[in-house]
PALOMI-886231 format. One record per residue: residue number from 1; x, y, z of N, C-alpha, C, O in turn. Coordinates in steps of 0.2 Angstrom, whole numbers, plus 5000, padded with zeros to 4 digits. Each point is the difference from the previous one (the first is absolute). Layout:
% residues N
<atom fise="NUM" n_u="X" n_v="Y" n_w="Z" ca_u="X" ca_v="Y" ca_w="Z" c_u="X" c_v="Y" c_w="Z" o_u="X" o_v="Y" o_w="Z"/>
...
% end
This chain:
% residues 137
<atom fise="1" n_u="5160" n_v="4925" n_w="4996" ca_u="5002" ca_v="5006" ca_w="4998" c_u="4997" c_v="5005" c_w="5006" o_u="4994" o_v="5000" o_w="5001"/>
<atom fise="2" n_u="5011" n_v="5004" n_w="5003" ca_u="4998" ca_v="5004" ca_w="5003" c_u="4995" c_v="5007" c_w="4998" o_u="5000" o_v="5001" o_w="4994"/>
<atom fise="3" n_u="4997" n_v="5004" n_w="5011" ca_u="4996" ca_v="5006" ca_w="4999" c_u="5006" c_v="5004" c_w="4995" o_u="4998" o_v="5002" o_w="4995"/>
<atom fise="4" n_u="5009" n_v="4998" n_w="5007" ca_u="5004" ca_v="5005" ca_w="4999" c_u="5004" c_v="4999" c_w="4993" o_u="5003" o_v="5005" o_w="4996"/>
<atom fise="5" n_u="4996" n_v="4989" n_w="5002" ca_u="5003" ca_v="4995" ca_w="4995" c_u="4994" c_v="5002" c_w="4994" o_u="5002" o_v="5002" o_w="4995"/>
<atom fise="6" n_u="4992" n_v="4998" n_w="5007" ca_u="4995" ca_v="5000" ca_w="4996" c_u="4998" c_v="5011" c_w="4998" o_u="4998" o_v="5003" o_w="4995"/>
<atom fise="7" n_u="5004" n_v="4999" n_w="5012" ca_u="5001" ca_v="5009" ca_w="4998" c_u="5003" c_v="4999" c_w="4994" o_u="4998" o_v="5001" o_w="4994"/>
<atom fise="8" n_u="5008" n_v="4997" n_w="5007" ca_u="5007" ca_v="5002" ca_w="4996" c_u="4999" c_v="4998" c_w="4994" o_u="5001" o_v="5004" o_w="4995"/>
<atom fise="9" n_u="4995" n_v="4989" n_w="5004" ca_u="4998" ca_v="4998" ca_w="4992" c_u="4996" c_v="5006" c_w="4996" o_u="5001" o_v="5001" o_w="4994"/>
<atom fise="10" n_u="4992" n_v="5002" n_w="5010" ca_u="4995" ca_v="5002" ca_w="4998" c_u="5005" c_v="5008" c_w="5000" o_u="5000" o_v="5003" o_w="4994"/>
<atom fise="11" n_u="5004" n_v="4999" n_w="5011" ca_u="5002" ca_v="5007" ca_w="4996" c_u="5003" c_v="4999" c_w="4993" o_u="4999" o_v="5004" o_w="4995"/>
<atom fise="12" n_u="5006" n_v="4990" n_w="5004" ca_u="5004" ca_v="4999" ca_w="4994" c_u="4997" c_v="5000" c_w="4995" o_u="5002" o_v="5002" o_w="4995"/>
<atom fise="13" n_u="4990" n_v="4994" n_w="5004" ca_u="4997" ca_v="5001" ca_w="4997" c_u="4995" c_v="5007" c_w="4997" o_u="4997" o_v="5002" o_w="4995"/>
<atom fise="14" n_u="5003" n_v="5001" n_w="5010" ca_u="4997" ca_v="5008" ca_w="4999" c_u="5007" c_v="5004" c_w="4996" o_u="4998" o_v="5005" o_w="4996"/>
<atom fise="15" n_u="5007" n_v="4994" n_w="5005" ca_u="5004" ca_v="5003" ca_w="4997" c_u="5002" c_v="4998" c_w="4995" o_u="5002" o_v="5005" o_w="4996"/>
<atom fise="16" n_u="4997" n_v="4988" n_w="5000" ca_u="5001" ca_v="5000" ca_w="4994" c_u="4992" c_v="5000" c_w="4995" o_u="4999" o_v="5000" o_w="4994"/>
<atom fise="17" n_u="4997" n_v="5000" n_w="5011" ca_u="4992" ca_v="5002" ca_w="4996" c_u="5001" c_v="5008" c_w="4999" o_u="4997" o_v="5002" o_w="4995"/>
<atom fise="18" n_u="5006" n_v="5002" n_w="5010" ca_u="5000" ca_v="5006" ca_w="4999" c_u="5005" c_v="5003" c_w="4993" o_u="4999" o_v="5004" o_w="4996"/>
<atom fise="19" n_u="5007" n_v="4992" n_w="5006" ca_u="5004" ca_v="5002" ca_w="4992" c_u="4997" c_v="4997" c_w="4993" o_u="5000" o_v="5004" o_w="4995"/>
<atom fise="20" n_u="4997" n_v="4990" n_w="5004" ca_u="4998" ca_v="4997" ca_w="4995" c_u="4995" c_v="5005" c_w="4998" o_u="5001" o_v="5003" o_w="4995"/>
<atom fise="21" n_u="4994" n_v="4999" n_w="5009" ca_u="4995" ca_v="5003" ca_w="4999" c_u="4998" c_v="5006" c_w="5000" o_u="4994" o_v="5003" o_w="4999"/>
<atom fise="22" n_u="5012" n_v="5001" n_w="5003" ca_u="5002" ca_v="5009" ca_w="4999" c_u="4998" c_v="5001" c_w="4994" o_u="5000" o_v="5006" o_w="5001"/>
<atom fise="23" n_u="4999" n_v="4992" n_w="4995" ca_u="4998" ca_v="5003" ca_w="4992" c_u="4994" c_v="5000" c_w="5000" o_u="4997" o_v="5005" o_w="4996"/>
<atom fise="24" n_u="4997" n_v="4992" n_w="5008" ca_u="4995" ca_v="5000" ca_w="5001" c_u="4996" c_v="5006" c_w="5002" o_u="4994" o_v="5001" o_w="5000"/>
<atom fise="25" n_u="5011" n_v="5003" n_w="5003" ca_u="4999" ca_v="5006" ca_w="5006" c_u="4997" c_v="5005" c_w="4995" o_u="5004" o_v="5001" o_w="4995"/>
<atom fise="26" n_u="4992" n_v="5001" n_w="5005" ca_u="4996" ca_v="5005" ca_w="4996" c_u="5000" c_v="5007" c_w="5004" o_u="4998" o_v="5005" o_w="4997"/>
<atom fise="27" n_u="5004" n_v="4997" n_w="5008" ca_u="4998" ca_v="5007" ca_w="5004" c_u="4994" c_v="5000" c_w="5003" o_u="4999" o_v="5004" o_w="5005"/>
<atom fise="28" n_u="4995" n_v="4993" n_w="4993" ca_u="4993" ca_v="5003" ca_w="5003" c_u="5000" c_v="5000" c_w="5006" o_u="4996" o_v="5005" o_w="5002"/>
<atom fise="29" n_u="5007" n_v="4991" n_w="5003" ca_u="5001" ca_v="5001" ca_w="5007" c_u="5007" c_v="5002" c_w="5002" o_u="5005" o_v="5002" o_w="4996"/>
<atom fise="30" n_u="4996" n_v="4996" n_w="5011" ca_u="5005" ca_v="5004" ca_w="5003" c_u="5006" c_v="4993" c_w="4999" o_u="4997" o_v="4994" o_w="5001"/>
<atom fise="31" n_u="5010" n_v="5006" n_w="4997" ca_u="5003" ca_v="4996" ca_w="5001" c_u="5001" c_v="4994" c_w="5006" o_u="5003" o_v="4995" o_w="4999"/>
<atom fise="32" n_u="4994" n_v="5008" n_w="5006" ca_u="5001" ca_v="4995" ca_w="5005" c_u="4995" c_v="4995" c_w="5001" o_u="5000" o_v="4994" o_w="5002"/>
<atom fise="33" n_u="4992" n_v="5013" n_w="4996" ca_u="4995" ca_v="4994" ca_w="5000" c_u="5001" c_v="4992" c_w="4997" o_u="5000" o_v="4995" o_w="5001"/>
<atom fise="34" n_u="5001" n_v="5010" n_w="4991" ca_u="5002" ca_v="4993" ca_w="4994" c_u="5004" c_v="4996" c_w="5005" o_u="4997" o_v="4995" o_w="5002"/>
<atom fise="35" n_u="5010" n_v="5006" n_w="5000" ca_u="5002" ca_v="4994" ca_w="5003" c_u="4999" c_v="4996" c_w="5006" o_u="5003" o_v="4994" o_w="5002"/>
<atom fise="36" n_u="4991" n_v="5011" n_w="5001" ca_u="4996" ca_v="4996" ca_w="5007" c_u="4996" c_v="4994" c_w="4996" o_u="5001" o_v="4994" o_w="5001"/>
<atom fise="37" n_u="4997" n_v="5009" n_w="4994" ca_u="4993" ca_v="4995" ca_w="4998" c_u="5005" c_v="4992" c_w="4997" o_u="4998" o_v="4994" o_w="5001"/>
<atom fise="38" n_u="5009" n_v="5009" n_w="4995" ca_u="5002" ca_v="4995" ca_w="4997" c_u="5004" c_v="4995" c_w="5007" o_u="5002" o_v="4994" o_w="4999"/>
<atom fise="39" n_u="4998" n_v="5009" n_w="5006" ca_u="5005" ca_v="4998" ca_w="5006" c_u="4994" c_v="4996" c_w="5002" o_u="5001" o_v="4994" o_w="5001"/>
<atom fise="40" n_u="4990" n_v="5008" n_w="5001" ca_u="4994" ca_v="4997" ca_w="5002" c_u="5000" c_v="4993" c_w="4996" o_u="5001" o_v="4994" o_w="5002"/>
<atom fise="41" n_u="4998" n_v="5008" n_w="4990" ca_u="4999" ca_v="4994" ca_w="4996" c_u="5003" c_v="4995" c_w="5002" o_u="4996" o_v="4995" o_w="5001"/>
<atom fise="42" n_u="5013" n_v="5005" n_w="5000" ca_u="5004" ca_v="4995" ca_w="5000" c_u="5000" c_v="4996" c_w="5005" o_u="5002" o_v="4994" o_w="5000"/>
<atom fise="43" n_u="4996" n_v="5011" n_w="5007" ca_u="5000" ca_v="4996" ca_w="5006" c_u="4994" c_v="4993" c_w="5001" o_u="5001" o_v="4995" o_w="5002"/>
<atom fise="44" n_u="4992" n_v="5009" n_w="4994" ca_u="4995" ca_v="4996" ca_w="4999" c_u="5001" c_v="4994" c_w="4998" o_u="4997" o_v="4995" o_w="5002"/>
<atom fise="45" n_u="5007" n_v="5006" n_w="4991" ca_u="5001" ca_v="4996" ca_w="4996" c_u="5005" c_v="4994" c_w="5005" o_u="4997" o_v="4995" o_w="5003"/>
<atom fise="46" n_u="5007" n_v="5007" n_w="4997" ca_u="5004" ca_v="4997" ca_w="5005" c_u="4998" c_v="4992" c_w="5005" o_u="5002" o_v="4994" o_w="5000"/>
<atom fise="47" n_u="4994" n_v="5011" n_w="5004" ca_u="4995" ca_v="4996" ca_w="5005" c_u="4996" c_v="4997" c_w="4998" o_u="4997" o_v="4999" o_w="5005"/>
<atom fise="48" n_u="5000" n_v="5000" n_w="4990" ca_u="4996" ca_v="4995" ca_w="4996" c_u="5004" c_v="4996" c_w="4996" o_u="4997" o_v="4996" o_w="4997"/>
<atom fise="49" n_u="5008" n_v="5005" n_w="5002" ca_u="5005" ca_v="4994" ca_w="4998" c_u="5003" c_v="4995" c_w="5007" o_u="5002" o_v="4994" o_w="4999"/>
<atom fise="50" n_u="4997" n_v="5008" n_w="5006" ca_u="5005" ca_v="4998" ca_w="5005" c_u="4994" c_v="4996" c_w="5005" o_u="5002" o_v="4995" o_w="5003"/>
<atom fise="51" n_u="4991" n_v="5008" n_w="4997" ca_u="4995" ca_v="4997" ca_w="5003" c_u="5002" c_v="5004" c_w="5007" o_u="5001" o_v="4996" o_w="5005"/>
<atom fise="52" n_u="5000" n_v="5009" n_w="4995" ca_u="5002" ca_v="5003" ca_w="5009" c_u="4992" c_v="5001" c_w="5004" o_u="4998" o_v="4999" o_w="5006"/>
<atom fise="53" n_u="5000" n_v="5004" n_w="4984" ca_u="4992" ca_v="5001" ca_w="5003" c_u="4995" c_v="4994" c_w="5004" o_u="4997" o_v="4999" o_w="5005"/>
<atom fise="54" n_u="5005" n_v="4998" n_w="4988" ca_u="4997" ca_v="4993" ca_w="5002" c_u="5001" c_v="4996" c_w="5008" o_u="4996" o_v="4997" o_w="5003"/>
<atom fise="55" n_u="5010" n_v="5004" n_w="4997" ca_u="5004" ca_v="4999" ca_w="5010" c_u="4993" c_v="5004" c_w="5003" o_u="4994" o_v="4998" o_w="5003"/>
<atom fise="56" n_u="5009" n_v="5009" n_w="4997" ca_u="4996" ca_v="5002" ca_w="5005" c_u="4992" c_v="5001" c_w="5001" o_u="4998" o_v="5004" o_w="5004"/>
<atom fise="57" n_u="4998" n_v="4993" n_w="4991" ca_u="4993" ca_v="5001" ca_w="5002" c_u="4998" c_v="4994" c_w="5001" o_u="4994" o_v="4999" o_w="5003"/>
<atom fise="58" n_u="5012" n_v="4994" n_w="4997" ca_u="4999" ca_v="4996" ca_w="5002" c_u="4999" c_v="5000" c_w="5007" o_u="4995" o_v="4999" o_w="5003"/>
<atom fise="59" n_u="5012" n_v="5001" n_w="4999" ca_u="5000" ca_v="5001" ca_w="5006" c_u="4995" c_v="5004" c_w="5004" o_u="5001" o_v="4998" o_w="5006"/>
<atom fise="60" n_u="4996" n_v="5005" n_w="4994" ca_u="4994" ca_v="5005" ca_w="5001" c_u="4996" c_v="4996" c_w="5001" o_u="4999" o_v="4999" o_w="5006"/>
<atom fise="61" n_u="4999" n_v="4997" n_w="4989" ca_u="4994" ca_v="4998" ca_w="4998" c_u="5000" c_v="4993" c_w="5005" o_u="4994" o_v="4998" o_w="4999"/>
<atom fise="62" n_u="5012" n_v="4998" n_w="5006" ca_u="5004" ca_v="4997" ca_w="5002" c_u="4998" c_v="5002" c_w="5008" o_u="4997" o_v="4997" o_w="5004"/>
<atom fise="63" n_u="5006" n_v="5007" n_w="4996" ca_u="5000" ca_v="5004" ca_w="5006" c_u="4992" c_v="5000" c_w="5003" o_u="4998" o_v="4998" o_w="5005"/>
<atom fise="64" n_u="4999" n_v="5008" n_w="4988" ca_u="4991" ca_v="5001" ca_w="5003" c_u="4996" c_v="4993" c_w="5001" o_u="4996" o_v="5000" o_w="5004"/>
<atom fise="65" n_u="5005" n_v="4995" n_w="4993" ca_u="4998" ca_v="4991" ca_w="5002" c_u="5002" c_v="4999" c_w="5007" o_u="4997" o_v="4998" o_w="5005"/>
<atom fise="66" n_u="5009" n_v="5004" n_w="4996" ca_u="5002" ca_v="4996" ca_w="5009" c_u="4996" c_v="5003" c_w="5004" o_u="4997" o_v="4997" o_w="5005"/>
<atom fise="67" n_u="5002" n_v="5011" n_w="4993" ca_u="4997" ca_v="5004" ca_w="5005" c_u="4992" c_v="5000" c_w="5001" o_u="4997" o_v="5001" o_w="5005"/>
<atom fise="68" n_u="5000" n_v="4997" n_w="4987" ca_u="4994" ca_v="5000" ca_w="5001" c_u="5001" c_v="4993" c_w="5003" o_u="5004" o_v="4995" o_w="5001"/>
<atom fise="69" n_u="4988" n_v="5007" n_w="5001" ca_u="4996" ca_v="4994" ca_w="5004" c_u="4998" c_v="4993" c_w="4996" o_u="5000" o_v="5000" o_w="4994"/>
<atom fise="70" n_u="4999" n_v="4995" n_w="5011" ca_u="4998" ca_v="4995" ca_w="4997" c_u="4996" c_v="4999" c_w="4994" o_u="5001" o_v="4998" o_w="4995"/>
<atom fise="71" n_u="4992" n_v="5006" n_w="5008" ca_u="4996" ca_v="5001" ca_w="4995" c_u="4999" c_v="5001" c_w="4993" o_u="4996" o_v="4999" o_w="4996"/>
<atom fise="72" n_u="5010" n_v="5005" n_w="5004" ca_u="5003" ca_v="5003" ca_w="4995" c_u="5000" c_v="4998" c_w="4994" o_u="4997" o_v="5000" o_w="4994"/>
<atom fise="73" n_u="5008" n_v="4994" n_w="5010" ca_u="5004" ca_v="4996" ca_w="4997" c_u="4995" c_v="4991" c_w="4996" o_u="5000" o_v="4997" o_w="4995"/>
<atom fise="74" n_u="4998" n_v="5003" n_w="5010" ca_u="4991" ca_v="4997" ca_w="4997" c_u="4998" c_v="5000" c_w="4994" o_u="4998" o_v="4995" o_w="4997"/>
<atom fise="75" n_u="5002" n_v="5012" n_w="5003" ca_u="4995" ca_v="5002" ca_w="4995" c_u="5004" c_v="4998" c_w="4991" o_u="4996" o_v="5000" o_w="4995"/>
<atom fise="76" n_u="5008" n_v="4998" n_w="5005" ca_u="5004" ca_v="4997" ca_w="4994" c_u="4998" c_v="5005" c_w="4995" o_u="4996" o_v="4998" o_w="4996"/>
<atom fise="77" n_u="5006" n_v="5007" n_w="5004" ca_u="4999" ca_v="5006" ca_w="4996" c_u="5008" c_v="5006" c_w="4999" o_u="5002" o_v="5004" o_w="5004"/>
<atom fise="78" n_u="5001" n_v="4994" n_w="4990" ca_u="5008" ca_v="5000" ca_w="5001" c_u="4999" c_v="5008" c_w="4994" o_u="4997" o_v="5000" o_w="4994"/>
<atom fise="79" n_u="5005" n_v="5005" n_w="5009" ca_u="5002" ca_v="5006" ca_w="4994" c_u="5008" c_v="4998" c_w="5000" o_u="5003" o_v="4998" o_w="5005"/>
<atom fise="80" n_u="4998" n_v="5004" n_w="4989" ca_u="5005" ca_v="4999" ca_w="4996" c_u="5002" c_v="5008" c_w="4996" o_u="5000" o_v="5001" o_w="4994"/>
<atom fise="81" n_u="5002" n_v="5005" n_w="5012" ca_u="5001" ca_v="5007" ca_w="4998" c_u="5004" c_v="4998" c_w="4997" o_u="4999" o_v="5005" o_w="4996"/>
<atom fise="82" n_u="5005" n_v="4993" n_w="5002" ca_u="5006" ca_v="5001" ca_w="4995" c_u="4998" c_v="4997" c_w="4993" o_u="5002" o_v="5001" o_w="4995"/>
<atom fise="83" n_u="4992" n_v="4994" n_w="5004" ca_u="4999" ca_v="4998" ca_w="4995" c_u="4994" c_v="5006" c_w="4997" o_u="5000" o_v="5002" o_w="4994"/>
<atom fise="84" n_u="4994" n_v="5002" n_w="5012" ca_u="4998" ca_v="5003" ca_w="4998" c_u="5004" c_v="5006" c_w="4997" o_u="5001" o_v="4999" o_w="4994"/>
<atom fise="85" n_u="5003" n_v="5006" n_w="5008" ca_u="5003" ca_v="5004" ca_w="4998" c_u="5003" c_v="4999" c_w="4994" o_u="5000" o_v="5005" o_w="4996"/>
<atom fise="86" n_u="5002" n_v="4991" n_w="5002" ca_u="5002" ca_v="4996" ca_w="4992" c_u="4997" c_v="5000" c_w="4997" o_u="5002" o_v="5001" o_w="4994"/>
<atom fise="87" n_u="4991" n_v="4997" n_w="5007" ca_u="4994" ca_v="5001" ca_w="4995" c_u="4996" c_v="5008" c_w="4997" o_u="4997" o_v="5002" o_w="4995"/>
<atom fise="88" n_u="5007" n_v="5001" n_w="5012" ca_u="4999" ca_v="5007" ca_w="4995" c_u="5002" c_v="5006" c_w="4994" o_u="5006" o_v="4999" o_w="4999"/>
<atom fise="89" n_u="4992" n_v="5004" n_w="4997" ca_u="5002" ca_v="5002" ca_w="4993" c_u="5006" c_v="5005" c_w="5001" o_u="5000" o_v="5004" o_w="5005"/>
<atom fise="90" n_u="5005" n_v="4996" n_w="4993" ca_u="5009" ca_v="5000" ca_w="5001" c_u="4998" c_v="5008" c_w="5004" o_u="5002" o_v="5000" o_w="5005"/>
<atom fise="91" n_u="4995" n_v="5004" n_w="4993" ca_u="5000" ca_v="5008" ca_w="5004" c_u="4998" c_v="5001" c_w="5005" o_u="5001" o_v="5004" o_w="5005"/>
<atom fise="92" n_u="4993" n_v="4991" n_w="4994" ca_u="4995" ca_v="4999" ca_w="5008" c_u="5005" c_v="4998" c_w="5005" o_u="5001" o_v="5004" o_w="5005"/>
<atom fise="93" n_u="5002" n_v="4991" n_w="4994" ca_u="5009" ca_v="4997" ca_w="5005" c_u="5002" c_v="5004" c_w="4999" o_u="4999" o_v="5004" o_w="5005"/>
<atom fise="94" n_u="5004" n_v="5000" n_w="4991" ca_u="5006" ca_v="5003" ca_w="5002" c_u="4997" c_v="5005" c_w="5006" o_u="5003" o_v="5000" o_w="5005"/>
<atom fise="95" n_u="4992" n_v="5004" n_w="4994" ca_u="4996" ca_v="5006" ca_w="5004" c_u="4998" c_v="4997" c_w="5006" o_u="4999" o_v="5005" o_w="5004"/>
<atom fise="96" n_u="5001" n_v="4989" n_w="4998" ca_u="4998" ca_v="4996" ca_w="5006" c_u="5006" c_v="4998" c_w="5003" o_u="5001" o_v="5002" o_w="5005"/>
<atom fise="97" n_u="5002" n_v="4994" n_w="4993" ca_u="5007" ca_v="4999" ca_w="5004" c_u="5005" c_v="5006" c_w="5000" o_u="5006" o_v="4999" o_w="5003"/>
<atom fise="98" n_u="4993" n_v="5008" n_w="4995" ca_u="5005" ca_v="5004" ca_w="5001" c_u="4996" c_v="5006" c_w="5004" o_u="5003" o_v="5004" o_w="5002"/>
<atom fise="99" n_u="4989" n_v="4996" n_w="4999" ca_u="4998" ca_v="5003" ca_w="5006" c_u="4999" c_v="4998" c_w="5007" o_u="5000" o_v="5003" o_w="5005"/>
<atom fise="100" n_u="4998" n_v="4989" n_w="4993" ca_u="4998" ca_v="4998" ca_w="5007" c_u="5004" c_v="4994" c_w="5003" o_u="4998" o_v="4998" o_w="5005"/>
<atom fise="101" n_u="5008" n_v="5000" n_w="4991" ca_u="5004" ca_v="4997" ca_w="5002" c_u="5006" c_v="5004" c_w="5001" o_u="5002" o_v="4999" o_w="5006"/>
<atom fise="102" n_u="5001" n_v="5004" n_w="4991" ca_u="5006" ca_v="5005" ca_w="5000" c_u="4999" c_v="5008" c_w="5004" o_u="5003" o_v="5004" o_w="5003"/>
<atom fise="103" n_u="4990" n_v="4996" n_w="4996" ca_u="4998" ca_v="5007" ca_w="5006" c_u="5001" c_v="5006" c_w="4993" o_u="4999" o_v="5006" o_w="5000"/>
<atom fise="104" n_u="5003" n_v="4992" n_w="4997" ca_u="5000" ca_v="5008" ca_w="4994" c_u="4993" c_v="5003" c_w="4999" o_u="4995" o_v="4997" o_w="5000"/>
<atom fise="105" n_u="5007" n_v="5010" n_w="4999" ca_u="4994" ca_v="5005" ca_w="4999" c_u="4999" c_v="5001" c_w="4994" o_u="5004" o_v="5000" o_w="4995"/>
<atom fise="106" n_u="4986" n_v="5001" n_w="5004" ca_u="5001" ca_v="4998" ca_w="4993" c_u="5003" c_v="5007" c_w="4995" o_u="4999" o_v="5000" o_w="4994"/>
<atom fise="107" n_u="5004" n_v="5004" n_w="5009" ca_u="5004" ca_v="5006" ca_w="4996" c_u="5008" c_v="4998" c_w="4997" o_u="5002" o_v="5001" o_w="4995"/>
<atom fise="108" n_u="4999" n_v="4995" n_w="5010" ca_u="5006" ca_v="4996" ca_w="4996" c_u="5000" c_v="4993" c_w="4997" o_u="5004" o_v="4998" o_w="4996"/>
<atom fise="109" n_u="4991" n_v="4999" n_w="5005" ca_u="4998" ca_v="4995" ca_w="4996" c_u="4998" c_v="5002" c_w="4993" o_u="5002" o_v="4997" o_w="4995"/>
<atom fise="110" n_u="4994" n_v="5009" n_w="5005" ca_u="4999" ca_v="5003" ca_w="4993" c_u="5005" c_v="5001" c_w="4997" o_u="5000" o_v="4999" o_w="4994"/>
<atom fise="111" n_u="5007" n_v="5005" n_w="5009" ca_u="5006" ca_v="5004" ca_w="4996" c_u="5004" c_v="4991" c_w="4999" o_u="5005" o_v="4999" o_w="4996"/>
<atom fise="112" n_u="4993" n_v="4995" n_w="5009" ca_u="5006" ca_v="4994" ca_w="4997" c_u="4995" c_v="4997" c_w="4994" o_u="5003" o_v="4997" o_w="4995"/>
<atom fise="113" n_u="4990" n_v="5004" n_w="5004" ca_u="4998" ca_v="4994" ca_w="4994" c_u="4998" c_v="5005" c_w="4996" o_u="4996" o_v="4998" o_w="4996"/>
<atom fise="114" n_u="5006" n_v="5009" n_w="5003" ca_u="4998" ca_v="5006" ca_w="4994" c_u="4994" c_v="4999" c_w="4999" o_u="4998" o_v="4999" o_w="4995"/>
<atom fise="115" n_u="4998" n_v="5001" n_w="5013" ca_u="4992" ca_v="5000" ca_w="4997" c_u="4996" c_v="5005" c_w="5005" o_u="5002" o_v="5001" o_w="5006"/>
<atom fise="116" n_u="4992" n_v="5002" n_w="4991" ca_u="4999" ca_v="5007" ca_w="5005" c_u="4997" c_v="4996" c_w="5010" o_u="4998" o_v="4994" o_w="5002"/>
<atom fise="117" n_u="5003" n_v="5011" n_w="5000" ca_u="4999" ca_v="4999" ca_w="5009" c_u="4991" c_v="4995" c_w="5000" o_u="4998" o_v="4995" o_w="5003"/>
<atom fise="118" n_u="4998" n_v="5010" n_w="4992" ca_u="4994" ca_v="4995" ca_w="5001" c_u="4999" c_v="4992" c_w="4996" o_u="4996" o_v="4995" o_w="5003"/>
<atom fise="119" n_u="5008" n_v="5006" n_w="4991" ca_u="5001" ca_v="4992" ca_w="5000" c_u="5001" c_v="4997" c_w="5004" o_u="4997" o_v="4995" o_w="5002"/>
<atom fise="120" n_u="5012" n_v="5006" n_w="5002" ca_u="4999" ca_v="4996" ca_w="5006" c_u="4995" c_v="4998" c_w="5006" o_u="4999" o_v="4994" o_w="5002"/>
<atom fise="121" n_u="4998" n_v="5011" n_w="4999" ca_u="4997" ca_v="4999" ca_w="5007" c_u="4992" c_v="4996" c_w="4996" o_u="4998" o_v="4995" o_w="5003"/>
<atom fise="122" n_u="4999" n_v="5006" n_w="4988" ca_u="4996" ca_v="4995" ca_w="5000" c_u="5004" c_v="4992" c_w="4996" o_u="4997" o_v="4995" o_w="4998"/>
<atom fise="123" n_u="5010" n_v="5005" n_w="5001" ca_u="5001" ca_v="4993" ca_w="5000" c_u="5002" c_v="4998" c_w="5005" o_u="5004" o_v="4995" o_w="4999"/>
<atom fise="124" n_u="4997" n_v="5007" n_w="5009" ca_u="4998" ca_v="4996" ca_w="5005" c_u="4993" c_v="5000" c_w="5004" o_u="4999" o_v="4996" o_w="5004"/>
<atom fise="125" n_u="4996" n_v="5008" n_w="4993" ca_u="4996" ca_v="4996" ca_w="5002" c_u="4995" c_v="4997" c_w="4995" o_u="4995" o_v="4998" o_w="5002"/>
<atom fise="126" n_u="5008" n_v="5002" n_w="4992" ca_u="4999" ca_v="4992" ca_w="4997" c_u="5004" c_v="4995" c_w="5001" o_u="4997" o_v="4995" o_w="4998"/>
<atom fise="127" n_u="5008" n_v="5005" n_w="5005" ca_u="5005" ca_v="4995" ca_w="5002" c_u="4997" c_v="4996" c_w="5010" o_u="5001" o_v="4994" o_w="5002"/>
<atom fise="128" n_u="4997" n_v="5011" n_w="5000" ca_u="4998" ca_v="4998" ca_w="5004" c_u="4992" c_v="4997" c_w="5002" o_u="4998" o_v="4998" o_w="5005"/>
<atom fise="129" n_u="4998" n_v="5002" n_w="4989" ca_u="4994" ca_v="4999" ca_w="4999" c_u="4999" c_v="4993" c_w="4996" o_u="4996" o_v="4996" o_w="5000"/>
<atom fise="130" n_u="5009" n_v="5004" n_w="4997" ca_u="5003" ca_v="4995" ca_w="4995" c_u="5001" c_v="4995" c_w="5006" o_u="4996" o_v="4996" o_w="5001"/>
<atom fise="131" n_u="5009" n_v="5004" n_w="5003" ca_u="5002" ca_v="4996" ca_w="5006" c_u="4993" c_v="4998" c_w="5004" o_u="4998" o_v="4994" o_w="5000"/>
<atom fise="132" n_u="4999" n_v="5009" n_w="5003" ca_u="4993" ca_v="5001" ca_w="5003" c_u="4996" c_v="4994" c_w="4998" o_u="4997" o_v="4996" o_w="5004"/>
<atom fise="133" n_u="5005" n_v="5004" n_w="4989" ca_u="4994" ca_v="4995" ca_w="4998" c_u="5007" c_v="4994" c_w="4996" o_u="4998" o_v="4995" o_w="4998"/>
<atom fise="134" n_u="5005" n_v="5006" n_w="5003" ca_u="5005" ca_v="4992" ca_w="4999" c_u="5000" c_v="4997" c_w="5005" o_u="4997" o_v="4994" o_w="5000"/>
<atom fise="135" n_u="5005" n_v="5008" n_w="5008" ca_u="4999" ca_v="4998" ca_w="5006" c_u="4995" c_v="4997" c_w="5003" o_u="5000" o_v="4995" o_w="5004"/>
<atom fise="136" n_u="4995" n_v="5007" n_w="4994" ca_u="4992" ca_v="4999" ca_w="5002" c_u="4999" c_v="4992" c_w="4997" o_u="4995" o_v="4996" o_w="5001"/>
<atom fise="137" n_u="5010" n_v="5003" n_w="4995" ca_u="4997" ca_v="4993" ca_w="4996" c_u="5000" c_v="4995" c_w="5005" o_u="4997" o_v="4994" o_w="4998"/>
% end
């Protein structure tokens, strides 16, 4: 399946999560955000069905082995970030892979998961304190 095959899936499904789920639309925020967040959600969802994520921290992880040094490699000491980040509690991931994987700010991270600007920023640095000490294993 191509990038462009796999857009066109993920919008078709933003548009029928959006109609199904129009009834849900309460007013408290602005119409668009409601369908940023519901258009974030599904993308996510999406790519954790498809393993796109999974591809690419592989390949990363793939990539950083060839280039490190031998020594490195020696050391028989294998992190597993995709298994780490899995282990984290469902808010902490969300607030970690949509700040420092996706680059969003925690202003809109707050208005996608309806939660205030300082939750975000301390469930990423529990999410990232959380990793700290899974990786160290």
């Amino acid at each position: 399946m191509t990038s462009m095959d796999e857009a066109e899936e993920c919008t078709q499904e933003i548009f029928v999560r959006a109609w199904t789920r129009l009834g849900s639309f309460r007013g408290d925020a602005q119409f668009g955000t409601w369908l940023y967040r519901l258009a974030i959600n599904t993308i996510l969802s999406h790519r954790a069905k498809r393993g796109r994520y999974q591809e690419r921290v592989q390949n990363a992880e793939d990539e950083f082995l060839e280039q490190a040094p031998a020594k490195a490699a020696e050391r028989d000491h294998g992190m597993d970030l995709e298994k780490a980040i899995s282990t984290l509690p469902m808010r902490a991931r969300d607030v970690f892979v949509l700040h420092d994987v996706e680059g969003f700010r925690h202003e809109e991270i707050a208005g996608m998961l309806a939660i205030n600007v300082g939750t975000s920023k301390s469930q990423l640095h529990r999410a990232r304190m959380l990793l700290r000490v899974a990786l160290e294993r």
